[in-house]
N, CA, C and O atoms as a DFTB+ gen file, in Angstrom:
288 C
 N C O
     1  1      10.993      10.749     -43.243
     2  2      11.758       9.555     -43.448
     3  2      11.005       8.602     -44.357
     4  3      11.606       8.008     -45.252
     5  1       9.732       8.443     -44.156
     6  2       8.684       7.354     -44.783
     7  2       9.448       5.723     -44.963
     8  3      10.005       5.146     -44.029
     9  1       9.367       5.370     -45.853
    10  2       9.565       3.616     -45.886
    11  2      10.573       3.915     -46.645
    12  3      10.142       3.473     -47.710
    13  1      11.502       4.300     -46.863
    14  2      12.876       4.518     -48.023
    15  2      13.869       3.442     -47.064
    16  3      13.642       3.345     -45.859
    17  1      14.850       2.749     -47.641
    18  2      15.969       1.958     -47.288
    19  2      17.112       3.264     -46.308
    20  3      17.482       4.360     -46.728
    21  1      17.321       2.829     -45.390
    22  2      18.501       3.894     -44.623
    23  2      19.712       3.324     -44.478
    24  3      19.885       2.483     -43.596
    25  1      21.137       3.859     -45.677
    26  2      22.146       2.975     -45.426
    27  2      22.991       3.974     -44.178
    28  3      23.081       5.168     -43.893
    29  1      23.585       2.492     -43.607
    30  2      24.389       2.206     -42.440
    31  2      25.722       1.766     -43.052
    32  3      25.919       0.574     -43.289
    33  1      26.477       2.537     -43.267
    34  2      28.202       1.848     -43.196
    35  2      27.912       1.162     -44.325
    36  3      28.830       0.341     -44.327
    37  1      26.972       0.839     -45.713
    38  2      26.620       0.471     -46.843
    39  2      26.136      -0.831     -46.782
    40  3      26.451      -1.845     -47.404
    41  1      25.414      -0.641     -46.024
    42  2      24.320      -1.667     -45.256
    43  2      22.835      -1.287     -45.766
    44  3      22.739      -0.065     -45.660
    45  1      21.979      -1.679     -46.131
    46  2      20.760      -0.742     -46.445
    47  2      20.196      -1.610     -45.077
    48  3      20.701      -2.613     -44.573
    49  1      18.882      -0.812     -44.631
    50  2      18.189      -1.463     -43.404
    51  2      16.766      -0.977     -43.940
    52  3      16.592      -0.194     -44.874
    53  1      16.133      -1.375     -43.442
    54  2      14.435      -1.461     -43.341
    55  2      14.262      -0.170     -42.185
    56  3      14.755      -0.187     -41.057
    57  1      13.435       0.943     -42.772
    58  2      12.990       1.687     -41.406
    59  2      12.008       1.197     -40.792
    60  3      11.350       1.948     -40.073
    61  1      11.591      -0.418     -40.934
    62  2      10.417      -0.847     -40.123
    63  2      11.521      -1.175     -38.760
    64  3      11.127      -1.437     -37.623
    65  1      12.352      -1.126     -39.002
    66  2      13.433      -1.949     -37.506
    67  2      13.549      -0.577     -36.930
    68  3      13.569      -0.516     -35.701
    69  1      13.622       0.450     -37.558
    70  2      13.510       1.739     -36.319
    71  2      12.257       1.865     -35.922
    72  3      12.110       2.170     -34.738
    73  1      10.885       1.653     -36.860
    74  2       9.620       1.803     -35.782
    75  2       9.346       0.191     -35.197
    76  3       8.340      -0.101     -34.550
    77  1      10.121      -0.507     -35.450
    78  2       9.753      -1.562     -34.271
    79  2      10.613      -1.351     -32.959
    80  3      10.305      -1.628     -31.800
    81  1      11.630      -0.857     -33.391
    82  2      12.365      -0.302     -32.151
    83  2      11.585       0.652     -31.231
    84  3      11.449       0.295     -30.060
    85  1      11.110       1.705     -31.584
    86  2      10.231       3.008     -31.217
    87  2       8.757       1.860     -30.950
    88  3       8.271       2.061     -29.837
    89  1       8.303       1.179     -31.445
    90  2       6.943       0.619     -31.090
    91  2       7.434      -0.765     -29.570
    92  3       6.570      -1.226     -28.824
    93  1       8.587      -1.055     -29.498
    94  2       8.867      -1.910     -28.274
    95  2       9.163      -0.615     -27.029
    96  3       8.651      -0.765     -25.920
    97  1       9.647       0.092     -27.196
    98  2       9.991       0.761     -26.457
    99  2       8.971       1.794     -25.302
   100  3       9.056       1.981     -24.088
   101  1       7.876       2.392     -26.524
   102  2       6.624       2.482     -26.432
   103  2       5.706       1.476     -25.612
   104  3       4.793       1.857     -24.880
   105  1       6.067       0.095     -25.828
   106  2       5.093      -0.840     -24.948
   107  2       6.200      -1.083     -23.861
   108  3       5.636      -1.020     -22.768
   109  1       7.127      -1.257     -23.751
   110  2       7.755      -1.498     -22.316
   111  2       7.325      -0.088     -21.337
   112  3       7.202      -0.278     -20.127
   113  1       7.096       1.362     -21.914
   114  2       6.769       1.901     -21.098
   115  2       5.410       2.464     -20.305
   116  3       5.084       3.054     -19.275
   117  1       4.685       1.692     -21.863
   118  2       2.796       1.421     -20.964
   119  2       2.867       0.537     -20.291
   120  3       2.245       0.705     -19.243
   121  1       3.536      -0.738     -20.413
   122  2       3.303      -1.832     -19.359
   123  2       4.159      -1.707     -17.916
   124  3       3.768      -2.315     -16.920
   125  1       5.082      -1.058     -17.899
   126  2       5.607      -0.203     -16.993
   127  2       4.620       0.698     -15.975
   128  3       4.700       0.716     -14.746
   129  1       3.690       1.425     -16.790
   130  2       2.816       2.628     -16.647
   131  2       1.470       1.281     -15.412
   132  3       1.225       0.966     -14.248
   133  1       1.120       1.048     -16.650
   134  2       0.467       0.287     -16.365
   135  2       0.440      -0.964     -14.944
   136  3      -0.457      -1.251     -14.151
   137  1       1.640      -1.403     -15.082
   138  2       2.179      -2.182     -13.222
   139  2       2.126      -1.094     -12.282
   140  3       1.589      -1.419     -11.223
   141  1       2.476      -0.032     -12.338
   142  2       2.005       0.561     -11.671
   143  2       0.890       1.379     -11.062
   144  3       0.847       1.647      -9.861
   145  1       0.008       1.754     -11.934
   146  2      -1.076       1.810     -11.463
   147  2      -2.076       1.041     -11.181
   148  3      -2.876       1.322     -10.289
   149  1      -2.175      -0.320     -12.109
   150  2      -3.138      -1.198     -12.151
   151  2      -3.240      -2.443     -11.303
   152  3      -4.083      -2.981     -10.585
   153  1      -1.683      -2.718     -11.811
   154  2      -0.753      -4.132     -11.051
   155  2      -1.265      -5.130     -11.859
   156  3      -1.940      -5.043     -12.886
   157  1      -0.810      -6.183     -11.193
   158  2      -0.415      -7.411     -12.172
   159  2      -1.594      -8.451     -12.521
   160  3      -1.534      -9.353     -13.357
   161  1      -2.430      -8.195     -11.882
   162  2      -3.703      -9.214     -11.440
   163  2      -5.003      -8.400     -12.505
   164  3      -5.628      -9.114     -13.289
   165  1      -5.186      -7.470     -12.455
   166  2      -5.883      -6.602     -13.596
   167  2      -6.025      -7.520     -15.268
   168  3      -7.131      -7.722     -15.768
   169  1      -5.019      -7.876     -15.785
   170  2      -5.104      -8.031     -17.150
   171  2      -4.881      -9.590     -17.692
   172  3      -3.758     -10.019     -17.956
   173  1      -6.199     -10.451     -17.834
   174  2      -5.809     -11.787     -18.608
   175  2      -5.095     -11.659     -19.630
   176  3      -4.987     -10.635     -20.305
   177  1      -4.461     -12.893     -19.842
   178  2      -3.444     -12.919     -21.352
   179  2      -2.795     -12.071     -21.575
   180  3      -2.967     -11.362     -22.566
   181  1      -1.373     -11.803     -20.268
   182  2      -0.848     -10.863     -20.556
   183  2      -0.067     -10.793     -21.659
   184  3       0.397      -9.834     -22.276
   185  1       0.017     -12.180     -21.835
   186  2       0.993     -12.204     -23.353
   187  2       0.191     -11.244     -24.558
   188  3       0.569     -10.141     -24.950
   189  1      -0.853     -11.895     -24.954
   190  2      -1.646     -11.453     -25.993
   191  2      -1.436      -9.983     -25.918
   192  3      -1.016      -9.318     -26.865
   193  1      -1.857      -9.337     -24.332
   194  2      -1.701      -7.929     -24.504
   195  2      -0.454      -7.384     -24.942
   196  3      -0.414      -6.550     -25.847
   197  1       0.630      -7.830     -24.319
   198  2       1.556      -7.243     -24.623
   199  2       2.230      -7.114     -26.327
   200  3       3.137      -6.364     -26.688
   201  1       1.403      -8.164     -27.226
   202  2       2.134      -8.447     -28.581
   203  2       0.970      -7.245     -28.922
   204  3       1.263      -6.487     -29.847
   205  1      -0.017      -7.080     -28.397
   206  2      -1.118      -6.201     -29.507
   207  2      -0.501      -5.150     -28.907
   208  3      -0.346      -4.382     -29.857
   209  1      -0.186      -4.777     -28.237
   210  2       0.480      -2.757     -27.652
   211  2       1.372      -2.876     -28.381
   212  3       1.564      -1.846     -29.028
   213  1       2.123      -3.768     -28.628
   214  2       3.641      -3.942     -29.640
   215  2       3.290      -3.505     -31.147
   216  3       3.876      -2.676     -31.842
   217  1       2.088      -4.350     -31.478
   218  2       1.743      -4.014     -32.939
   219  2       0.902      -2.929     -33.376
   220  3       0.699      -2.655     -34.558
   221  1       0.353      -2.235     -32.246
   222  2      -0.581      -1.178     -32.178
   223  2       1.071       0.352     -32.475
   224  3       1.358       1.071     -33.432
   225  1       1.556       0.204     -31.370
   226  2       2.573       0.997     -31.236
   227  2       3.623       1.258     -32.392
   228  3       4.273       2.270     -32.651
   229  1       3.565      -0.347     -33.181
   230  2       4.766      -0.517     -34.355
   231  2       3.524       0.593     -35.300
   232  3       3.680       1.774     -35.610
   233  1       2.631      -0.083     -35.502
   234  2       1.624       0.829     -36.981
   235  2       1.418       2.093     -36.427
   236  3       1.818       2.943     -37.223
   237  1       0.992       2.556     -35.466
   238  2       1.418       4.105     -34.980
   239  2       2.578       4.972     -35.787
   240  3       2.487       5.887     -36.605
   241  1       3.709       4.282     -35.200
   242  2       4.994       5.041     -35.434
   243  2       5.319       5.185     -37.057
   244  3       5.649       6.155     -37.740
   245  1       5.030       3.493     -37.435
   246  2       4.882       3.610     -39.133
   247  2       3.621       4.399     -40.028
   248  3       3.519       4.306     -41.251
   249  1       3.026       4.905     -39.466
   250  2       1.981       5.511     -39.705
   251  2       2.371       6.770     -40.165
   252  3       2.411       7.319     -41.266
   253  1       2.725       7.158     -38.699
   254  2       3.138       8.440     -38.432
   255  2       4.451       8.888     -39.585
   256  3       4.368       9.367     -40.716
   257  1       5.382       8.589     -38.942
   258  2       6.886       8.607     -40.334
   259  2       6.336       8.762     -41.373
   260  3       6.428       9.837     -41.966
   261  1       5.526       7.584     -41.923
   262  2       5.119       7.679     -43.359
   263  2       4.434       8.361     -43.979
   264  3       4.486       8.977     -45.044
   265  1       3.639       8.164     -43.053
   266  2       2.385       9.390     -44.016
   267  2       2.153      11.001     -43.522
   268  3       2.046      12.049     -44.159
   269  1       2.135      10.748     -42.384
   270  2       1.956      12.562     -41.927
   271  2       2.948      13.017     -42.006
   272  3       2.948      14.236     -42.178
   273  1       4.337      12.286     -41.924
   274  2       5.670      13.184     -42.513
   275  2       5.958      13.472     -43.898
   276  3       6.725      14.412     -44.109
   277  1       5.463      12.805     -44.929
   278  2       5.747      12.670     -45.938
   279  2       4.704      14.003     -46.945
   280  3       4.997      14.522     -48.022
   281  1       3.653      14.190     -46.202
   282  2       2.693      14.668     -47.096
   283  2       3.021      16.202     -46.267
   284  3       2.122      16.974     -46.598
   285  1       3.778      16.734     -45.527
   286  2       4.389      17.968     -45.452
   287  2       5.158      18.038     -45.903
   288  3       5.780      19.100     -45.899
């Protein structure tokens, strides 16, 4: 797929909104993972954590798409 425009109904869209989609989805289910084994009292600034698993997870996925798909 890499970073190319994906039209919708002649819409062009950003494939960063599908790996931010895939990178939220990804952190709702570590922090999920995570309440459960750890619980809630474990992690200061849960905010902070939760935006860096978000942005860790978004450059992952864009990572991934882009470059290791592209260069096969």
């Amino acid at each position: 797929m890499g970073l190319q425009e994906i039209a919708v109904g002649g819409i062009f869209l950003s494939p960063l909104l599908l790996y931010a989609i895939l990178g939220f989805i990804a952190t709702f289910v570590t922090r999920m993972l995570l309440h459960w084994l750890v619980g809630q009292r474990a992690l200061w600034y849960e905010a902070w954590f939760d935006i860096s698993l978000f942005v860790l997870f978004t450059a992952g996925a864009t990572f991934l798409f882009s470059v290791l798909l592209e260069s096969s």
